[in-house]
C-alpha positions as CSV (number, residue, x, y, z in Angstrom):
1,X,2.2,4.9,21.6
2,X,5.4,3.7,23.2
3,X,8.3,3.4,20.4
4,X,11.3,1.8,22.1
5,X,14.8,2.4,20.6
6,X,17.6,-0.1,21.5
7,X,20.7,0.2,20.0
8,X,22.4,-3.0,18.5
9,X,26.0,-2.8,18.9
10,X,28.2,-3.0,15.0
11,X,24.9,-2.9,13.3
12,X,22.5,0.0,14.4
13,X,19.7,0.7,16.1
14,X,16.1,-0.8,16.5
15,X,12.8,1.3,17.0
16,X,9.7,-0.6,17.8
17,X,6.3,-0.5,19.7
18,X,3.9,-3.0,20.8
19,X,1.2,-3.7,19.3
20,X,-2.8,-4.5,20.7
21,X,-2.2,-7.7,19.1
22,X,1.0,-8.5,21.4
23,X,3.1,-8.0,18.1
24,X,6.4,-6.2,18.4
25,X,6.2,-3.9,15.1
26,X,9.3,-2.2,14.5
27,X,12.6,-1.2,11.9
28,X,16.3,-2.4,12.4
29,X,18.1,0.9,10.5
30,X,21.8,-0.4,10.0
31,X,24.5,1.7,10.1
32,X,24.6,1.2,6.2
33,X,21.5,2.8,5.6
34,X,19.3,-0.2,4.9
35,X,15.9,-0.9,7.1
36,X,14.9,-4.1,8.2
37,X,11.0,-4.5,8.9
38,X,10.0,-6.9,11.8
39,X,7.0,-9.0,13.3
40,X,7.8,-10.6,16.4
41,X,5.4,-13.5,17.4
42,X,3.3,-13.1,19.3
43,X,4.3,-15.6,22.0
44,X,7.8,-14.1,22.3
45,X,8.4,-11.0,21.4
46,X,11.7,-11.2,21.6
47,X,11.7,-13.7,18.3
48,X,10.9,-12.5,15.3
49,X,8.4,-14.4,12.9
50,X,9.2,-12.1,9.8
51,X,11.9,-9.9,8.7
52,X,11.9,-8.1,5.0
53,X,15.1,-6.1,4.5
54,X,13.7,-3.0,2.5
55,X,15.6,0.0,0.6
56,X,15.6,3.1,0.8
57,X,13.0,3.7,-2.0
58,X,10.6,0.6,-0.4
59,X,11.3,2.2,3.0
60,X,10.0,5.7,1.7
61,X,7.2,4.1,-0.2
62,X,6.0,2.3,2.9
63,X,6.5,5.2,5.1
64,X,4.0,7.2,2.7
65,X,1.6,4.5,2.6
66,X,1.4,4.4,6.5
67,X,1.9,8.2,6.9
68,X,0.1,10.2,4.6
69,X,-3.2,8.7,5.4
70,X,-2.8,8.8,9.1
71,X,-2.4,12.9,8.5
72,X,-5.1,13.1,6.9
73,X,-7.8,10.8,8.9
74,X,-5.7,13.0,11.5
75,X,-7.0,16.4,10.5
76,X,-10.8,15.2,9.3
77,X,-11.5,14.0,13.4
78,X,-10.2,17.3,14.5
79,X,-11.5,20.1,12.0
80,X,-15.4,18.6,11.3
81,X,-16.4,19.9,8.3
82,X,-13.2,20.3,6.3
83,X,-11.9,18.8,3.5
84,X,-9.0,17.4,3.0
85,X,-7.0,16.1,-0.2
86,X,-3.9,13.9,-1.3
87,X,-2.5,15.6,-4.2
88,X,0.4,14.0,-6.0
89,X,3.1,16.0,-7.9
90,X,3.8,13.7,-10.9
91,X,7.3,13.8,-12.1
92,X,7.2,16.5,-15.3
93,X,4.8,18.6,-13.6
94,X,5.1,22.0,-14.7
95,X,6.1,22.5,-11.0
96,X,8.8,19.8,-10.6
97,X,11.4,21.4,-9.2
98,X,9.9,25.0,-8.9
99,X,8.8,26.1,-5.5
100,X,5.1,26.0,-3.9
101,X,4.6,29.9,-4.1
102,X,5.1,29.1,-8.1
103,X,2.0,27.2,-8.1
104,X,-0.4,29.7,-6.3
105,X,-2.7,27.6,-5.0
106,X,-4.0,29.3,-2.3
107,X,-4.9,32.4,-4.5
108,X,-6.1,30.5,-7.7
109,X,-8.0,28.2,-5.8
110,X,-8.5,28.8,-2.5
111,X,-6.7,25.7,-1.1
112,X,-3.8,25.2,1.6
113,X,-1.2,23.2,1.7
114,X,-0.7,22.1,5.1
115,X,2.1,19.4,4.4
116,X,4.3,17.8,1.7
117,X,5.1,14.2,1.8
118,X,8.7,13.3,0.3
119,X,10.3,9.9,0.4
120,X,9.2,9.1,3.7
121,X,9.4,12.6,5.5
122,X,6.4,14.9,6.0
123,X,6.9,19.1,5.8
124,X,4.5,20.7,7.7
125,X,3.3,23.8,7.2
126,X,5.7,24.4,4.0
127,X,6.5,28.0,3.1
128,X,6.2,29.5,-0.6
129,X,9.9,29.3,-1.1
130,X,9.4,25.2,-0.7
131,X,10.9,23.5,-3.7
132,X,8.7,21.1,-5.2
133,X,9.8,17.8,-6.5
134,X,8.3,15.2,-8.8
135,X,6.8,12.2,-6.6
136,X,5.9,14.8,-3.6
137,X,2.9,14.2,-2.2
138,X,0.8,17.7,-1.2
139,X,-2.0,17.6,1.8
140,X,-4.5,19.5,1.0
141,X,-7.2,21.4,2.3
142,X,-10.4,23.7,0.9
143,X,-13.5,23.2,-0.6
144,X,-14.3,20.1,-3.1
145,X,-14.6,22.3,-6.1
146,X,-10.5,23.8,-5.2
147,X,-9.3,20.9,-4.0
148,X,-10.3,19.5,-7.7
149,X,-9.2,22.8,-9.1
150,X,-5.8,22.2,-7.3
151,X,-5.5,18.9,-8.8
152,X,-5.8,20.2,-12.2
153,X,-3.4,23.3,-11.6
154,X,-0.9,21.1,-10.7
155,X,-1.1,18.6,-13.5
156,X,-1.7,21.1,-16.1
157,X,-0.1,24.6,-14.6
């Protein structure tokens, strides 16, 4: 996938792709900080037909909602056979705040983390000295029976 960037002169930069559709799918990111999520039409794609300014929370939320999944349908079509879990990290966990390593996942239950979702961002491959924080998402991967046992260490410690 092609993702053009053009920068807009006094107000940032814009980062968008093309879509099968004919769409022109993309962000504005002002120099402020604040995003900008645009449709073009699909006559012009120069023109947009929608624009929702978003913050930096809605941005982060979005970004999860797109990217989490995608790792994860991502790593079922190349490893056949393994499974694969979203685990959220609730705020008030017992591991809010206290690093992967704390939570011993791998030796209690046999899982991996392969990545940790935060506000938009993915860690790959995080090491046991990775501080955890409440509303990280954790990609999992093991068995069914860890994978539940995971969920329940890190709800319950």
């Amino acid at each position: 996938m092609n993702v053009e960037v053009t920068p807009l002169p006094g107000i940032g930069t814009r980062q968008d792709f093309l879509s099968r559709s004919g769409r022109r799918i993309g962000v504005v990111s002002h120099r402020d900080g604040h995003v900008d999520l645009i449709v073009s039409k699909q006559d012009d794609t120069d023109a947009c037909v929608a624009s929702i300014a978003l913050t930096v929370e809605e941005s982060a939320a979005l970004a999860n909602l797109l990217g989490a999944p995608h790792l994860v349908a991502q790593l079922r079509e190349e490893a056949a056979g393994v499974h694969t879990r979203q685990l959220p990290l609730s705020p008030g966990s017992p591991y809010d705040g206290r690093t992967l390593g704390d939570t011993a996942l791998r030796t209690r239950t046999a899982v991996s983390v392969v990545a940790v979702v935060r506000a938009g961002t993915v860690h790959p491959s995080p090491r046991p000295d990775f501080t955890l924080g409440g509303g990280d998402l954790l990609i999992t991967v093991g068995t069914p029976d860890g994978l539940a046992q995971a969920a329940d260490v890190l709800d319950r410690g």
